[in-house]
C-alpha positions in Angstrom: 0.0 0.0 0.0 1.7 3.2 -1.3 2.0 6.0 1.5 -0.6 8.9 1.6 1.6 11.6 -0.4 3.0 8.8 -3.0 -0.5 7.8 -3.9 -0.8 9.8 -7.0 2.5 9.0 -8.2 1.7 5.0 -7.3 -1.6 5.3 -9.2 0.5 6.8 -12.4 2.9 4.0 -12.9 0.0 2.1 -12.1 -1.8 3.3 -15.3 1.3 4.2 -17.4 2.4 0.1 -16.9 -0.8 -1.0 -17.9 -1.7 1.1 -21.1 2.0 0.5 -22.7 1.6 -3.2 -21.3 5.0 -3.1 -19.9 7.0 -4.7 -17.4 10.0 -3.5 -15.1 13.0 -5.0 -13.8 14.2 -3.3 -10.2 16.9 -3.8 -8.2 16.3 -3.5 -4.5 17.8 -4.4 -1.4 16.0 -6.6 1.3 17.5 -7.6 4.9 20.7 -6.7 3.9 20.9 -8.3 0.7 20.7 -7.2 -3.5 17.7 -8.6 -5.2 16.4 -8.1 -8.8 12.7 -8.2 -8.9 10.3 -7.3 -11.9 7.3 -5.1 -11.3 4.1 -6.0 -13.1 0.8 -4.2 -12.9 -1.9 -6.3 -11.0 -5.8 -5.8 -10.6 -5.7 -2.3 -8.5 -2.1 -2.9 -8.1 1.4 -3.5 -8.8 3.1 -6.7 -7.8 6.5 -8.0 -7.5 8.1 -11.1 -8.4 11.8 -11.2 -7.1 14.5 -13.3 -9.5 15.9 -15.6 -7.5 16.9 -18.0 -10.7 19.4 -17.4 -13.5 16.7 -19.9 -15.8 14.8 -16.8 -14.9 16.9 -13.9 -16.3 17.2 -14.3 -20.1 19.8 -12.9 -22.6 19.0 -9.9 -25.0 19.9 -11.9 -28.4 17.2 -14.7 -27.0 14.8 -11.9 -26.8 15.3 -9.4 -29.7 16.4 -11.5 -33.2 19.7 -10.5 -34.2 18.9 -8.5 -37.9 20.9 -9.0 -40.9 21.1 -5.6 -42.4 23.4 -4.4 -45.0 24.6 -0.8 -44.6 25.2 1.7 -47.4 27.0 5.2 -47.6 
């Protein structure tokens, strides 16, 4: 539950998350100790998941396909 004065800035990433139906990756500290988590918007909400795994993390090339372009002056 976001704090009284953060409300409004809560409810906008809130809304901005869902409409571009985007995720984001954090990294936050917990009892002493570095996490990386990934925010996702939720029904009324925002959730986090915290990566524990590296099967969870993937690579950029898995992600976005390496292009084959030719360049030209």
């Amino acid at each position: 539950m976001p704090e009284p004065d953060a409300e409004k800035g809560y409810a906008l990433l809130h809304r901005g998350m869902q409409e571009a139906n985007k995720v984001a990756i954090t990294r936050f500290v917990m009892r002493g100790k570095e996490y990386i988590g990934a925010v996702n918007f939720a029904d009324g909400g925002l959730m986090m998941h915290i990566l524990f795994h590296q099967g969870e993390f993937k690579h950029a090339s898995e992600i976005v396909p390496e292009l084959d372009i030719e360049m030209s002056s």
